[in-house]
N, C-alpha and C positions, 0 to 999 in steps of 0.2 A: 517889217511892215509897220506902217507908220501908227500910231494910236487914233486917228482921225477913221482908217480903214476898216478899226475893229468896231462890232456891232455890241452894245451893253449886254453883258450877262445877267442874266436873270436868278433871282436871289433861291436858292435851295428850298425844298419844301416837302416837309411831312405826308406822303399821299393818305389818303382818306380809305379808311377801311370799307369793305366791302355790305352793301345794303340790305340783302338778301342771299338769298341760299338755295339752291336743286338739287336733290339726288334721284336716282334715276332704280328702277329695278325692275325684273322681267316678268311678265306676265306667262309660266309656264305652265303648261298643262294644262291648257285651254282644251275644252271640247268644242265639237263643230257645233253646237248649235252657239256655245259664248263665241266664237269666230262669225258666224251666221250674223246675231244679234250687234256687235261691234259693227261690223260694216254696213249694217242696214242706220242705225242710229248716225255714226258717221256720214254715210254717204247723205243722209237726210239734215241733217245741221250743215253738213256744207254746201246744202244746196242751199240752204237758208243764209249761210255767210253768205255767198256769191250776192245775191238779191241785196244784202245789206250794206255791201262793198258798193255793188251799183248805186244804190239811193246816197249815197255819202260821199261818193265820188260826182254825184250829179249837185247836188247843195252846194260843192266847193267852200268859197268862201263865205257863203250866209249862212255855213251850222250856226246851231245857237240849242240851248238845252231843248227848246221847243221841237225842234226839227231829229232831234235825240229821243227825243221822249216821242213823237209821232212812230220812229221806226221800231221803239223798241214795243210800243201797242203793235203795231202791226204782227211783228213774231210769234206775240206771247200765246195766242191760239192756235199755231203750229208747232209749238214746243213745250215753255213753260217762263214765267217771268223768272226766272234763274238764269235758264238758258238764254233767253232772248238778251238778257242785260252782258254775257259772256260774249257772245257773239258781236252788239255793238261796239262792245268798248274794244274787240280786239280788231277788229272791222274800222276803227278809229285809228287806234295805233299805226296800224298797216298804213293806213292814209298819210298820217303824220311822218310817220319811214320816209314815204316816197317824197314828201314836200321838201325833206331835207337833203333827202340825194339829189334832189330834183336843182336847189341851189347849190351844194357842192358840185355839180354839172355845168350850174352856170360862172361858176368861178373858174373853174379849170378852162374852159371855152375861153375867156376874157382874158387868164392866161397865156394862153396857147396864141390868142391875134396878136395880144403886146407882145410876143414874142416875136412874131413872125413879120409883122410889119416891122419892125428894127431891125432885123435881119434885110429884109427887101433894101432897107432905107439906105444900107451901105453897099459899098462897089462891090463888086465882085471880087474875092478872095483876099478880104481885108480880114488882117485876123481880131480876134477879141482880146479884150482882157478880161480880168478877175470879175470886176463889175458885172461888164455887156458884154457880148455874143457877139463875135463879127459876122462878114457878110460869109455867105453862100460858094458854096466852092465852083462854081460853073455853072453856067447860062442854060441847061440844064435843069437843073435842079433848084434855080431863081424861079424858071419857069412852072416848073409845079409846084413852089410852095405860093406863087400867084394864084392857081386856081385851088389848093387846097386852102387859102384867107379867104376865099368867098365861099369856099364852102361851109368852113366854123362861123363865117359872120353869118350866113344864111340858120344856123343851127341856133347862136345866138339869139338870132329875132325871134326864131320860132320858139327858144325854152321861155325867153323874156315874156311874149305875149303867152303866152299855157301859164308861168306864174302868175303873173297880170290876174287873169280869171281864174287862180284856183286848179287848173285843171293839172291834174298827174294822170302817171298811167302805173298802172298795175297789174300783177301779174297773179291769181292762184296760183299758188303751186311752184313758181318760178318760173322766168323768162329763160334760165339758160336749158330747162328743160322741157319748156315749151319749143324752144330752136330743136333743140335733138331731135323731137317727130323731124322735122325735115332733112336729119344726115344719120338716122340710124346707124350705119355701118360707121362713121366716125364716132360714135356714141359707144358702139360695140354691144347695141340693145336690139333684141327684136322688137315687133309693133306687140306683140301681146306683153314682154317685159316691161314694154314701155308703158303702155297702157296702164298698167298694174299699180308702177310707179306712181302716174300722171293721175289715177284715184285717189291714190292712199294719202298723195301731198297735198288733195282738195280736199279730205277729207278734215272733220271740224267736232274734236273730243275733249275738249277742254273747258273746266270749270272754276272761275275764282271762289275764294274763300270766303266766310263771314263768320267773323269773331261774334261767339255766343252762341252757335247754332250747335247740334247735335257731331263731334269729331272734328269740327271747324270747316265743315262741308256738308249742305245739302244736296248738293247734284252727284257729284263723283264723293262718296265715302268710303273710308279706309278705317277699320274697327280694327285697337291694338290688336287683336289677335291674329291681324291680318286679312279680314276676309273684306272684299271690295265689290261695293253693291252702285247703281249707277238709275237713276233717275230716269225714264224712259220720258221720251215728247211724247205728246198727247197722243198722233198719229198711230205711235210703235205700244200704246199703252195695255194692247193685245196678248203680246211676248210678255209680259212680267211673270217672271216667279217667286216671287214673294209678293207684301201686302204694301199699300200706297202706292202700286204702278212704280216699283224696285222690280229691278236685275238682278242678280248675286252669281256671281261669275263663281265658277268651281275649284279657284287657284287659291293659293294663297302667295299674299306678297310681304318681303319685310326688306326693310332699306341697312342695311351693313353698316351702310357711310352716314352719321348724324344718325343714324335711329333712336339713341337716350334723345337726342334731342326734340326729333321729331313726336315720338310717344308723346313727352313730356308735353307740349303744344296742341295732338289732341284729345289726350286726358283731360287740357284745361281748357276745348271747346273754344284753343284760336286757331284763327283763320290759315286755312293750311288750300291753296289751288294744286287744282290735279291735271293734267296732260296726257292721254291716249295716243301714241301713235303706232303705227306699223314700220317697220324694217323689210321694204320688198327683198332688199340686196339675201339675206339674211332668213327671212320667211318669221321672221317672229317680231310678239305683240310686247311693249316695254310701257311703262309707266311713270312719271316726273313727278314728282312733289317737289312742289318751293312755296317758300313763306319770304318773310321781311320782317326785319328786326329792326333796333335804332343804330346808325353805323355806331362802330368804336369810335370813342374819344382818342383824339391823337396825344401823345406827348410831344413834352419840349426836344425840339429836333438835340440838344443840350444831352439831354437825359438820354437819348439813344444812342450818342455817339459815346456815351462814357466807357465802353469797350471798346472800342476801336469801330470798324467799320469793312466789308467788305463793297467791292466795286465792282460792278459787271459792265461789259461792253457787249451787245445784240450785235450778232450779225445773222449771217442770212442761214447759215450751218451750225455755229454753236453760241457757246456764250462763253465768255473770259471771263474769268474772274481773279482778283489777289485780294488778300486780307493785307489792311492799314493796320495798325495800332493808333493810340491816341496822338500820338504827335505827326502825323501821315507818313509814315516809314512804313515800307512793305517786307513784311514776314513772311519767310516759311517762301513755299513753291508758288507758282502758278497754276491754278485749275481751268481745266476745261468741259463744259460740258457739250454736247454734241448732241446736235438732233436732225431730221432727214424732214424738211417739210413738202417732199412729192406725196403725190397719191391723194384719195381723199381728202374730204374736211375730218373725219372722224381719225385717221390715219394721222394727221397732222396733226390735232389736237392730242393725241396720244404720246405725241413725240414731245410735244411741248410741255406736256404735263410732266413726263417723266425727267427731263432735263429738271427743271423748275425742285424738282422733287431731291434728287440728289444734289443742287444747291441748297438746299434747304437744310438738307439733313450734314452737308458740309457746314454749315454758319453753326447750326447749335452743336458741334464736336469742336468748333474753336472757339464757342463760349458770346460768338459776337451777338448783339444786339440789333444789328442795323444794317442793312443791304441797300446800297445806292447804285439806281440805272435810271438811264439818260430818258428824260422827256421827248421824246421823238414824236415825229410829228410829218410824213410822208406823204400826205395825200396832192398836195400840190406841188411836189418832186419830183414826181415818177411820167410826167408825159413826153410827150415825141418830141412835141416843137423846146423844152429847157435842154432835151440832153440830144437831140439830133440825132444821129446814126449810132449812138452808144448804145445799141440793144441790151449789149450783153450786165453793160450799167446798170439799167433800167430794169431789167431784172432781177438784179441781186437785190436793190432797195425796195424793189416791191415786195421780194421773198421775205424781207426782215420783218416780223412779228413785233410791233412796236406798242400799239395800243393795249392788244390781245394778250399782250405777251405782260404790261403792267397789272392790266384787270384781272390775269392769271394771278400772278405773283399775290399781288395786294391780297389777293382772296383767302389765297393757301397759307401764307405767312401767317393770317389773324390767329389762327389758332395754334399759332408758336410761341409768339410773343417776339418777334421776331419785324422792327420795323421799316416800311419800302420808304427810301427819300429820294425822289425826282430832282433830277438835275439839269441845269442847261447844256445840251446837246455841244455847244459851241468852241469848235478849236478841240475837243479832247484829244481825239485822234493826232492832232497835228504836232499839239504841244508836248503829248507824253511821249510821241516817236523823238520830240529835239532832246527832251531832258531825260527820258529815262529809260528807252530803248537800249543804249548802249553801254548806259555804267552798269546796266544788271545782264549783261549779255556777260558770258564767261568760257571756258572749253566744257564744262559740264552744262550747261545751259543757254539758252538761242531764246533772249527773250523777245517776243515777236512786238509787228504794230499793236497787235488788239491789247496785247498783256500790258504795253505800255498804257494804252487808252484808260484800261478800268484800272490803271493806278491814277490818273490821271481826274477820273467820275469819281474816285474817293476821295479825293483831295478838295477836289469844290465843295464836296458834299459837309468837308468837316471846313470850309472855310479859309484853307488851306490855299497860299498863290498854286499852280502847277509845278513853277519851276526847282530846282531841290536845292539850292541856295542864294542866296542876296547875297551883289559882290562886295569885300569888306571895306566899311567907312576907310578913309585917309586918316593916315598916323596923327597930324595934326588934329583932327576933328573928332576921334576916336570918340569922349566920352559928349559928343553934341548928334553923332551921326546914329546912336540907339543900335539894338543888336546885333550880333554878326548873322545870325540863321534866324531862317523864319520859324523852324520848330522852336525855339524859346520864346516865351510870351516876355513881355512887358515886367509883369512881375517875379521872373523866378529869379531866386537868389545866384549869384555868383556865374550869370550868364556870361559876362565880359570874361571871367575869370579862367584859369586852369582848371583840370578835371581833380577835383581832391584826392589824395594820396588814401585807398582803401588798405587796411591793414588784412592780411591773413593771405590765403592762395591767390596767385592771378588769373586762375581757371576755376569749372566749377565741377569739374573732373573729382569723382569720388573719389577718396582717400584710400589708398593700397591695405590690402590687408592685413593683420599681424605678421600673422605666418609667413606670407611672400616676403615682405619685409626680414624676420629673421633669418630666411634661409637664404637672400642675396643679401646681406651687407657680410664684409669682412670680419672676420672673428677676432678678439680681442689678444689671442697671442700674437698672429701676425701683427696686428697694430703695434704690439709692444716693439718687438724686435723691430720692425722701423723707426719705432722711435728710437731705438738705442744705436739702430745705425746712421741717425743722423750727418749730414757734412756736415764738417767745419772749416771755415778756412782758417787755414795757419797765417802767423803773423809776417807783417812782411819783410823782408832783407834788407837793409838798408844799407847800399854802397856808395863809394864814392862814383 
């Protein structure tokens, strides 16, 4: 392929540690009236979001603090100015979400016509190349991607003008299980399970923090010793049992995961948000604590490669990995870790975490410092009209956990010491299948495309070309054409040179033991007597 065809690589880069933090823990042993009291507060603030979700969605694009500050007066005598400021700003959020799905929507649309209209534009059953897409295999199938281009252009106009003014659409709860009410039986839900569900996700239990307050929460509090007391709305202020129109739930909660940390945060009265929700699936009550902190300072991408480096390839089932050393030479085996993302989101994220986990805990047994995986980047990959009838394509790169799968990583790693560096995506697969697929393939070992790939994501990562040598200068030019390999730099001594004569064993095979040693060598009589039966040859004859 010619240099003109290839797209610039993009220079390596240290990802940013993660900004904040949740751990999650179960509210057990609840008695029915703390279940009673949850869902009446609940169901009562999310009737309060909905109404806030409306008025914010109806402003569009003339919020302004003024129009903020109107709704959150409105609340405040149905709940409390804690509550009412929790509910808009997250009533905001949610808006924000949709404005930006809203334009990834219209990119993929705009997508999808340039694609399809360049397709229309050639004959029928012209093939493509690399670049462009050729045309349409049959008259057929020309014919319905004509009316499916006015159907996207028509989608188009409509996202186009809904941007224009502002306008999204939104969903409590979820739109995909808002659909369910209408195919239960493909849902595999009753109407009362659904139900259930379709509350508990409108429901609205959640309070931000404020550094300096009493635990670093006045609405949802959690006292080291565990006990979790909750702020009732002015309405529910009937139910308190305790004093100030306080709750005090009968459980005790403590977090496993970060608890020194967390403690430590509200012994010192910062800001710690709390999160209420229900588990229909499940029938139990759980609780989130997250904070934010300042990310970690990265280091010199320099200073992490100085052990070497591991290299991981994403795919859609597991994840490749080989450990480099400092010069990009790959050691030791291939690993693989494997994960199953069917099933749930909780299902999936479990699968990922534990993969994630046992890389993790492979990098600090081989001592490395630094894990490089591909910057990836699928959202405008994965539709109908770029990959055409390749379903089965399209699937697998939507299955691949790309973003999720960094923001994982980055996360888990911080507390290793252990640093992520993103690399460009670009050629790995293709290049490590040409160069290194097949010199490390052997009768003990079948090393595949992905094992080639993530030697391939190590290798950029340390700045390394992909391929595994530079062909050598001409005899003539020798000392004008610079080194023979790319693993020697510039400066290392006696690069041109032979390999210097090491004095002592040529293995690093431990040395035999005394004992074994005396009892297989020859004993010193038999030595004798051969030496004394030495040949000699006799002199020679000399005739005529």
């Amino acid at each position: 392929m010619a240099d003109s065809a290839l797209r610039e690589i993009a220079p390596s880069f240290v990802a940013l540690g993660p900004a904040g933090v949740a751990v999650r823990d179960r509210l057990g042993h609840l008695t029915a009236e703390d279940e009673d009291v949850l869902r009446l507060v609940g169901t009562h603030m999310g009737s309060l979001a909905s109404k806030d979700l409306v008025a914010r969605c109806r402003d569009g694009l003339e919020h302004s603090t003024d129009t903020w500050a109107a709704r959150k007066r409105s609340l405040t005598p149905e709940s409390s100015a804690r509550w009412a400021g929790a509910v808009t700003k997250a009533t905001h959020d949610q808006w924000a979400l949709s404005r930006r799905g809203q334009l990834a929507h219209i990119q993929n649309l705009e997508a999808g016509i340039k694609t399809i209209a360049h397709r229309l534009s050639q004959p029928i059953g012209a093939k493509g190349t690399k670049e462009a897409p050729g045309g349409y295999r049959c008259e057929g199938e020309w014919f319905h991607k004509t009316r499916r281009l006015r159907v996207l252009e028509d989608r188009l106009e409509r996202e186009r003008a809904d941007r224009g003014r502002g306008r999204v659409r939104v969903v409590r709860g979820g739109k995909r299980l808002a659909r369910g009410r209408h195919n239960l039986a493909a849902a595999q839900l009753t109407a009362e399970q659904w139900r259930e569900r379709w509350e508990a996700e409108r429901w609205f239990l959640a309070a931000d923090g404020e550094s300096g307050k009493r635990f670093g929460n006045e609405t949802i509090r959690i006292t080291p010793d565990g006990e979790v007391s909750i702020k009732l709305p002015a309405p529910l202020a009937h139910l308190a049992n305790a004093r100030h129109g306080r709750y005090v739930l009968a459980c005790k909660v403590s977090f496993p995961h970060r608890g020194p940390e967390w403690a430590d945060r509200i012994e010192a009265n910062r800001a710690v948000a709390y999160r209420i929700h229900f588990d229909a699936d499940r029938g139990r009550w759980y609780i989130t604590a997250s904070w934010q902190y300042a990310p970690t300072k990265t280091i010199p991408i320099k200073s992490a490669l100085a052990d070497g480096v591991i290299g991981v390839d994403t795919n859609a089932d597991h994840l490749a990995a080989w450990r480099l050393d400092t010069h990009g030479n790959p050691t030791g085996q291939p690993r693989r870790f494997s994960y199953d993302l069917s099933g749930n989101a909780d299902h999936r994220d479990a699968q990922l975490r534990h993969a994630l986990t046992r890389l993790l805990n492979w990098a600090k047994t081989c001592g490395v410092k630094a894990i490089a995986v591909e910057d990836l980047d699928f959202t405008a990959e994965k539709t109908r009209e770029k990959h055409g009838r390749r379903r089965r394509f399209r699937q697998i790169i939507s299955g691949i956990p790309t973003g999720k799968l960094r923001a994982r990583l980055t996360s888990m790693a911080d507390q290793t010491g252990i640093t992520i560096i993103a690399v460009d995506p670009a050629y790995t697969s293709r290049w490590g299948a040409q160069h290194w697929q097949k010199p490390l393939t052997s009768k003990n070992r079948k090393t595949t495309r992905h094992d080639a790939a993530s030697i391939a994501i190590g290798r950029r990562a340390q700045g390394h070309p992909i391929r595994r040598r530079t062909a050598p200068p001409p005899h003539d030019r020798s000392d004008r054409a610079g080194h023979r390999t790319v693993q020697a730099r510039p400066g290392t001594p006696r690069r041109e040179g032979t390999r210097p004569r090491i004095p002592g064993p040529r293995t690093r095979s431990v040395q035999p033991d005394t004992e074994r040693k005396r009892e297989t060598r020859t004993s010193k009589t038999v030595r004798d007597v051969r030496s004394a039966q030495a040949w000699v040859q006799d002199s020679l004859l000399l005739t005529d």
